[in-house]
C-alpha positions in Angstrom: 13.6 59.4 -49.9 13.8 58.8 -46.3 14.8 55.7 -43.9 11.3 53.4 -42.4 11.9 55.6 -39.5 11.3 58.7 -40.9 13.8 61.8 -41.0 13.0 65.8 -40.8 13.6 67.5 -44.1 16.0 70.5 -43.8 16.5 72.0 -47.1 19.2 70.6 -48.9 21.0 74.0 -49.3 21.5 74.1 -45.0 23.1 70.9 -45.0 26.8 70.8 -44.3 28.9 68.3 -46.1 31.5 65.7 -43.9 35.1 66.7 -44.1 35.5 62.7 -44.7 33.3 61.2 -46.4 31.9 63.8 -49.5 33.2 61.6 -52.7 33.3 63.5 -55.5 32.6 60.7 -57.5 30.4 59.3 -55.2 26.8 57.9 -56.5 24.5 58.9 -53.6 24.1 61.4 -50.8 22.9 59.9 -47.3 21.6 62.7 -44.7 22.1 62.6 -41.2 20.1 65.5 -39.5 22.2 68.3 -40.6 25.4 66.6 -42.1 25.7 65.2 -45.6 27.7 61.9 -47.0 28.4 61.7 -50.4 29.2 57.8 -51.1 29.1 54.8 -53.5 25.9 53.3 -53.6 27.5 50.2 -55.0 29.6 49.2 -52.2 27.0 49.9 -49.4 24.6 47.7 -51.4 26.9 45.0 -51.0 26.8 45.1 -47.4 23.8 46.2 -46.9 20.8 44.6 -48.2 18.6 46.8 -46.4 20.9 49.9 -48.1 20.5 48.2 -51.2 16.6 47.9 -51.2 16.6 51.6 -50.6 18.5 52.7 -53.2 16.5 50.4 -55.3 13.9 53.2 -54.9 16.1 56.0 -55.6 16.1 55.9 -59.7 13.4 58.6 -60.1 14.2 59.9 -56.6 12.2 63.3 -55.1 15.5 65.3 -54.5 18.5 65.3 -56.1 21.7 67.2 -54.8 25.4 67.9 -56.4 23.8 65.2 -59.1 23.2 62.8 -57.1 19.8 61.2 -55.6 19.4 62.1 -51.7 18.3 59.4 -48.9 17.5 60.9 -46.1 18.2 58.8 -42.5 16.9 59.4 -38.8 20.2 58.4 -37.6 23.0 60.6 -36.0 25.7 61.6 -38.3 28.4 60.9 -35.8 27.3 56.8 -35.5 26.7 56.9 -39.5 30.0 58.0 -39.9 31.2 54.9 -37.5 29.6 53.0 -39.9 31.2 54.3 -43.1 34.8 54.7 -41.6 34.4 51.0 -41.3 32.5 49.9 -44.8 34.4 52.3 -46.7 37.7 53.1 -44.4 40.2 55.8 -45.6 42.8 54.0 -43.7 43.5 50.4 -42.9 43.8 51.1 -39.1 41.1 48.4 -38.4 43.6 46.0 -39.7 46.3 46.7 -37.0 45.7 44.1 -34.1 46.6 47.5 -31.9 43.4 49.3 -33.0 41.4 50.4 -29.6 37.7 51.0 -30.7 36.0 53.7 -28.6 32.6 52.9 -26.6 31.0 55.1 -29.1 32.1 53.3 -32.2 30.9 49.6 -30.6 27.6 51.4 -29.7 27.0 52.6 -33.4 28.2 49.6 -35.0 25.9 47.3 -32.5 22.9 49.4 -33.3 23.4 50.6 -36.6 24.8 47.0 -38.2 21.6 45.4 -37.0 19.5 48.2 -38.2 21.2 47.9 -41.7 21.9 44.3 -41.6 25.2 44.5 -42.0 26.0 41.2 -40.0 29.9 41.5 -39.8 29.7 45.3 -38.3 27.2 43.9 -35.7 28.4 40.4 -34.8 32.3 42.3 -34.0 30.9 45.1 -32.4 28.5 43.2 -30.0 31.1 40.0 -29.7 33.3 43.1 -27.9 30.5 44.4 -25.8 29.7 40.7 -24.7 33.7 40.7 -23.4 33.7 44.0 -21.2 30.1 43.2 -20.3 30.7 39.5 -19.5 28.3 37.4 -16.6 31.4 35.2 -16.0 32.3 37.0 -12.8 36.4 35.3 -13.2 36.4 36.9 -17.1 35.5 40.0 -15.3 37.6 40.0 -12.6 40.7 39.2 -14.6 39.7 41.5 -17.1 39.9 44.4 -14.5 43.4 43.0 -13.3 45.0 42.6 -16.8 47.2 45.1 -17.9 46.5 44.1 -21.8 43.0 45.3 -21.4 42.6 48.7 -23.7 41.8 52.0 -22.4 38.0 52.0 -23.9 37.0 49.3 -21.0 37.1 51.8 -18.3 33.0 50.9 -17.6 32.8 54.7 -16.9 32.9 54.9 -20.6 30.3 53.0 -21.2 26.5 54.1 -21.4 25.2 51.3 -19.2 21.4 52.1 -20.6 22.5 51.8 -24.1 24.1 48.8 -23.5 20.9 47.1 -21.9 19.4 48.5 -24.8 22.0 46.9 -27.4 21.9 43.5 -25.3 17.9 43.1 -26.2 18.3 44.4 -29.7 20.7 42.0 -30.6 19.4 38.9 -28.1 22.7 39.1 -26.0 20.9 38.7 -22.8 24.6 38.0 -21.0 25.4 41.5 -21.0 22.1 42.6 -18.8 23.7 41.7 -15.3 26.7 43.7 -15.3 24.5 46.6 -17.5 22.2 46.7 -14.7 24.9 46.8 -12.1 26.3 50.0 -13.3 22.5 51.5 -13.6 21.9 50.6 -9.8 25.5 52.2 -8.7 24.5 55.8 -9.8 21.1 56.7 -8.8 21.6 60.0 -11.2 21.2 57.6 -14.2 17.9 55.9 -12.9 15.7 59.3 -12.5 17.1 61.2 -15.2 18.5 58.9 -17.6 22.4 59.7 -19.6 23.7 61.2 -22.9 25.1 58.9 -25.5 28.3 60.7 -27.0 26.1 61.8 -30.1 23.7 64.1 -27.9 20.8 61.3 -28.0 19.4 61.6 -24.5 18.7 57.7 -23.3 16.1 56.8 -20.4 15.3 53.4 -18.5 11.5 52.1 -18.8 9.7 52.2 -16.2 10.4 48.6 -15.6 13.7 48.4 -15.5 14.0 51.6 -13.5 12.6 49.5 -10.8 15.2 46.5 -11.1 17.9 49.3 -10.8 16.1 50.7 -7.5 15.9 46.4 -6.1 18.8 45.7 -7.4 20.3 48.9 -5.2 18.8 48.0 -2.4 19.7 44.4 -2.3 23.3 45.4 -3.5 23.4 47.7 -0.2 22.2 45.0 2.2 24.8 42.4 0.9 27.6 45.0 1.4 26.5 45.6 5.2 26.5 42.2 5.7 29.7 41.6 4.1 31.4 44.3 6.8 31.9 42.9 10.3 
């Protein structure tokens, strides 16, 4: 079975099982491209209900591997595996008020928690986005000057087109200004577009390729103005 988005079927015997996440006992395989999770259908089902009306589907499922049925997804394995190192952690690190989550990791969750409809995944990851990408221009100021602030909000980090494309996925319009300000900084980014960590190759529409190119020019003329 595959995901409403579709997924390319490599033959099962090519696929390479995660180091992490292949349960022995586990009740259903999820494939990610090339990479192969063997998990419990159970527990995604209960936060999932989008998981859980797919496996619905999966009793007399088409393929079958290591005895288990197969559900084959169009997303990347790395931001799956973000999702199941939070729904089914091997360690309680997320509990520890230290834990620093990478860009990455708020990117997958934001995307693939809304996909999935796994509400607390999305409504954390996009509540952290919201704080580095604030429109409050004091929050941002003092976030830049506070020594408390983790190492993941270095903006360079950041993937300013997947976060425009996050902030419209999930109705957070708040984060577009700031977004868009990082866009219009590196002209690179407006003709040829930038890499999310997982190798997915992210462009600007048309549309707001042009509100980079204003908002550059406009950004230029206040800075002459600004210098005596």
């Amino acid at each position: 079975m595959n995901d409403i988005a579709g997924a390319t079927a490599l033959p099962l015997e090519e696929l390479r099982r995660d180091e992490d996440f292949w349960l022995e006992d586990g009740s259903v395989v999820l494939v990610a491209k090339k990479t192969a999770f063997k998990v419990y259908k159970g527990l995604l089902s209960a936060h999932s209900p989008v998981f859980s009306d797919m496996f619905s589907s999966t009793t007399h499922a088409d393929e079958t591997y290591d005895g288990s049925p197969v559900v084959r997804l169009s997303d990347s394995p790395e931001d799956l595996k973000w999702v199941l190192t939070h729904v089914m952690p091997k360690t309680l690190r997320h509990l520890q008020g230290t834990y620093d989550f990478k860009s990455s990791e708020l990117s997958a969750l934001a995307r693939l928690g809304h996909k999935y409809q796994i509400d607390l995944l999305e409504r954390h990851a996009v509540d952290s986005l919201k704080a580095a990408f604030t429109n409050d221009f004091e929050q941002w100021e003092g976030r830049l000057r506070s020594p408390q602030v983790p190492s993941h909000s270095g903006y360079s980090r950041y993937n300013p087109i997947d976060i425009i494309n996050i902030a419209r996925l999930t109705n957070t319009p708040s984060m577009l200004p700031l977004a868009f300000c990082l866009c219009a900084q590196n002209r690179d980014i407006i003709v040829d577009g930038q890499a999310r960590g997982d190798g997915t190759h992210l462009f600007l529409s048309k549309t707001d390729a042009k509100r980079c190119i204003v908002g550059l020019a406009e950004l230029s003329w206040t800075l002459q103005q600004a210098v005596p």
